[in-house]
C-alpha positions in Angstrom: 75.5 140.6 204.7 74.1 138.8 207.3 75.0 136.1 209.3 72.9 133.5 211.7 75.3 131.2 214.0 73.3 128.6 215.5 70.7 128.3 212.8 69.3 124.6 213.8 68.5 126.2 217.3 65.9 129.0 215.9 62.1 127.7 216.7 60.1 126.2 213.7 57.7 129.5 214.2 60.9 131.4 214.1 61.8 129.2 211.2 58.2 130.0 209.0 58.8 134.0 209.8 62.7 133.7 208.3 61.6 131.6 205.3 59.1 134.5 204.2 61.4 137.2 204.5 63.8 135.3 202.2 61.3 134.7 199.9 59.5 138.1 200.5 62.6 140.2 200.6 60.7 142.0 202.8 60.3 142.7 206.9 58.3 145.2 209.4 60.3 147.2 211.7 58.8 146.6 215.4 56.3 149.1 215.7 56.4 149.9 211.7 52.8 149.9 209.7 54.3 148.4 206.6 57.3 146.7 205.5 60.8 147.0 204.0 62.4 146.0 201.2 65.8 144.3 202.1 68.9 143.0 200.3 71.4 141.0 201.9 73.3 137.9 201.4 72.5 135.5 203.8 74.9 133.2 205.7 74.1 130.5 207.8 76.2 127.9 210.1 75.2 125.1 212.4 76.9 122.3 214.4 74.7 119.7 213.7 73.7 118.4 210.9 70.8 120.2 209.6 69.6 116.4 207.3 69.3 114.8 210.1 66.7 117.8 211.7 64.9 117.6 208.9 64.4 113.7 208.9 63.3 114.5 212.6 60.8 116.9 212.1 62.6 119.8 214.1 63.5 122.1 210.6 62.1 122.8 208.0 62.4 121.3 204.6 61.6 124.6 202.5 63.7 126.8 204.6 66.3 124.4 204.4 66.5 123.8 200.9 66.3 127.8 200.8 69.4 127.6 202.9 71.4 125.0 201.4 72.3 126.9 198.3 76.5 127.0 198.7 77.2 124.2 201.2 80.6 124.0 203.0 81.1 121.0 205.4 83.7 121.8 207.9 85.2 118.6 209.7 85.3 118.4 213.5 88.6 119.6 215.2 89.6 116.7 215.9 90.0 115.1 212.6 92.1 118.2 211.5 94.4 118.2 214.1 96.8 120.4 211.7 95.1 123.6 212.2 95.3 123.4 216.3 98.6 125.4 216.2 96.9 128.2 213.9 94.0 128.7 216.0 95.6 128.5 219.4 98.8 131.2 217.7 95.7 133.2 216.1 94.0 132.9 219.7 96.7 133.7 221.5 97.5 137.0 219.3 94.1 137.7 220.1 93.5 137.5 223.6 96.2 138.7 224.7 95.9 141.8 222.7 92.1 142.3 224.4 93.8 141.5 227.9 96.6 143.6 227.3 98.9 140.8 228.2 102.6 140.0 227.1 102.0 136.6 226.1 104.7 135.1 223.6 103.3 131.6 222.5 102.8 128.0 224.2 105.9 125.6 225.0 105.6 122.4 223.0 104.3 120.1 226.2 101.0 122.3 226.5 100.6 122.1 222.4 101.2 118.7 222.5 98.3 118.2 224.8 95.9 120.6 222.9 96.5 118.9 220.0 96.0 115.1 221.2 92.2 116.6 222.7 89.7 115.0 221.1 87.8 119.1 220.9 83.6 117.6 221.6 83.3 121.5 221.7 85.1 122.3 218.5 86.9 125.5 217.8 84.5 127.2 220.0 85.9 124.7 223.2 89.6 125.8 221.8 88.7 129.2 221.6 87.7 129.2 225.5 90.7 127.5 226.5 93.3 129.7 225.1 91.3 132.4 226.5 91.2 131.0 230.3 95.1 130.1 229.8 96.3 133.7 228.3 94.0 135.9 231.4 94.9 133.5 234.2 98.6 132.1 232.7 100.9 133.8 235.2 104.2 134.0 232.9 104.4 135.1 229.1 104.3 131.5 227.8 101.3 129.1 228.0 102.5 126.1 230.0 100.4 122.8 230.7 99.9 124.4 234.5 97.9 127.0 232.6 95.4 124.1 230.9 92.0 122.8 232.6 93.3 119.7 234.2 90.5 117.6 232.8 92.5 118.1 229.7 95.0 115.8 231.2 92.9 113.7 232.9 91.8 111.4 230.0 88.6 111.1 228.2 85.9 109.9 231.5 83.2 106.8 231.2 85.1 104.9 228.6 84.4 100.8 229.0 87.8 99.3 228.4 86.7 96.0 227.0 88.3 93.6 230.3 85.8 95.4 232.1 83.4 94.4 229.6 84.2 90.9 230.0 83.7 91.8 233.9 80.9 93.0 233.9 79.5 90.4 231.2 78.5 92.0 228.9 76.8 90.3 225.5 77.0 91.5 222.0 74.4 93.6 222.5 75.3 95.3 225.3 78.9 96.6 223.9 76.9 97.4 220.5 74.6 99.6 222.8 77.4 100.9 224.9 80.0 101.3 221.4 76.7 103.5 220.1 76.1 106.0 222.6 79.5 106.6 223.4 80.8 107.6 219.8 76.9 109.5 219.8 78.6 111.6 222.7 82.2 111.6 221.3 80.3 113.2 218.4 77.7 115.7 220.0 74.8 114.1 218.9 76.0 114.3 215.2 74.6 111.4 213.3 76.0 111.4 209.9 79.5 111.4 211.5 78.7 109.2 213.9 77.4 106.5 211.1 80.7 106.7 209.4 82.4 106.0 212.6 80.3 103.1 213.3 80.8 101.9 209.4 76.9 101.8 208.5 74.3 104.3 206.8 72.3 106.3 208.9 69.2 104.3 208.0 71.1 101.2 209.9 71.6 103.9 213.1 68.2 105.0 213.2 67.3 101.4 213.5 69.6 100.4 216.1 68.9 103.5 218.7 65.1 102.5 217.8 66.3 99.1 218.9 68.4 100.5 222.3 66.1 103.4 222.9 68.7 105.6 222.4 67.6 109.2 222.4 71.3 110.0 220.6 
């Protein structure tokens, strides 16, 4: 079994070389004068949406139809707010066995906080911040004193809308503005952030043709 993380990041040449060894079943060693047969199952995952890439140009359609055989959509953290207190226990568990620390759980204040996080970096951004709070935590449970503070600190560059009315802004502007913040809220995701916005992506393509948006 083999697994690629990060698949939407390897280069289209990269890309052309994969497809043919899944089709081929075949590779050459570095420094080999022929190739091997292989046999392994193949598993693939990728934060972005991998449609979307292929609309753009940036992967290909073969090797992602080659890909897209079993397909399991996993929501963003933040709409599955359930599972924060498995991953953080599991994390905790984890780390602290690595560190070789005596680290008993999280009080409910710092949970609390972890769980209202909106999580832009997913499990992975989770992941780090147990880490940081279970190596530099100086008692055996997690407090909020052990959390980045920008945690606490509110989400940055929001417009609230009396400073839109400020700043006079028009319709356009706040559809402009409301775009490319959920595009950020989202990482770039455009299928998600359609279905925030409440149109198809066809309609957001349009509109960050319209604003210039790079998304």
């Amino acid at each position: 079994m083999l697994f690629l993380d990060e698949i939407a990041e390897i280069p289209v040449t990269l890309q052309a070389k994969l497809l043919r060894v899944i089709e081929d079943r075949e590779v050459r060693p570095l420094g080999a004068d022929k190739s091997a047969q292989v046999d392994v199952k193949l598993i693939t995952a990728t934060n972005q949406v991998l449609d979307d890439l292929v609309h753009e140009g940036r992967f290909r359609q073969d090797l992602y139809y080659r890909l897209n055989v079993i397909r399991i959509d996993l929501p963003p953290l933040r709409e599955r707010p359930e599972d924060i207190p498995l991953l953080v226990d599991h994390f905790i568990q984890r780390f602290a066995h690595e560190a070789q620390r005596r680290v008993e759980g999280i009080d409910k204040d710092a949970l609390a906080l972890l769980v209202s996080h909106r999580w832009p970096g997913n499990v992975r951004e989770l992941e780090h911040t147990v880490e940081r709070a279970v190596l530099l935590g100086k008692n055996s449970t997690i407090t909020v004193a052990d959390l980045p503070s920008q945690l606490s600190a509110g989400e940055p560059r929001k417009v609230p809308l009396a400073e839109a009315v400020a700043r006079s802004f028009t319709l356009r502007d706040l559809e402009r503005e409301y775009i490319e913040r959920v595009l950020e809220e989202t990482g770039g995701n455009k299928s998600e952030a359609a279905k925030i916005l409440g149109v198809d992506r066809t309609t957001l393509y349009r509109k960050l043709d319209e604003y210039k948006l790079k998304g």
